[in-house]
N, C-alpha and C positions, 0 to 999 in steps of 0.2 A: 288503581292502587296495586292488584296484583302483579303486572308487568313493572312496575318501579321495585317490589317486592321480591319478583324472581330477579330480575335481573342484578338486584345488587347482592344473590348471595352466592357463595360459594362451592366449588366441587364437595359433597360431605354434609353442608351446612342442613338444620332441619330448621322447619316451622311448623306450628300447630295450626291446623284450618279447622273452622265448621264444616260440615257437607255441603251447606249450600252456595259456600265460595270455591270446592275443590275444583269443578269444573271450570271456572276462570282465570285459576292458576296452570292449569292445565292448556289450557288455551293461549295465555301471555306465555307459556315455555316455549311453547310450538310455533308461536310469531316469530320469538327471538333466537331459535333455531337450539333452543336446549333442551333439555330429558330430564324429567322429574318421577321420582320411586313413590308410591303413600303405601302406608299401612295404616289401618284404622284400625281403634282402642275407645276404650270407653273411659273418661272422667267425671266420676260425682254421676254417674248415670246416664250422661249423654256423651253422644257417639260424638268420636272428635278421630283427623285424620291426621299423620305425619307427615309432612312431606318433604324429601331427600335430595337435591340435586345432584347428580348423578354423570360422571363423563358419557359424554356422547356414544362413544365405541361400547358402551357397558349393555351388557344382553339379558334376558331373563332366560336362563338356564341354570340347571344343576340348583344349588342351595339358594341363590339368591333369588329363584323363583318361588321356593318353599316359604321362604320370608314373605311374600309380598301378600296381599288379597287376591281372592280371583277378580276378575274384571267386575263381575255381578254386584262383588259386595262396595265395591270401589263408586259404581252407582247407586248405591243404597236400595241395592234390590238382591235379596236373598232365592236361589231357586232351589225345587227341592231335587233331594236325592233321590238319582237314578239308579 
């Protein structure tokens, strides 16, 4: 489902995933040779992700890396501060 999912959306386009499908989305982008952004937010109290697709050549630097999660939270694992 995921791969029929990413594949049919758009440079721009979002969707809302639980956590425990981000990784399979994640996964069918990287079959199909595209890059996907998430940020994760909370609705009605549970964690839910966005996720972005993204042209290829597009980098995480400068602001658009300020936008994103860090890696940790994107697996739903919180580390503490250093």
């Amino acid at each position: 489902m995921a791969k029929a999912i990413v594949g049919r959306m758009a440079i721009g386009e979002t969707h809302v995933v639980r956590p425990e499908h981000l990784v399979a989305f994640h996964n069918a982008a990287r079959r199909l040779g595209l890059r996907l952004a998430t940020t994760s937010f909370r609705r009605e109290g549970a964690m839910r992700h966005r996720i972005v697709r993204v042209a290829l050549e597009w980098r995480q630097d400068g602001r658009a890396m300020m936008r994103l999660p860090r890696r940790h939270r994107t697996a739903g694992r919180f580390m503490a501060a250093a």
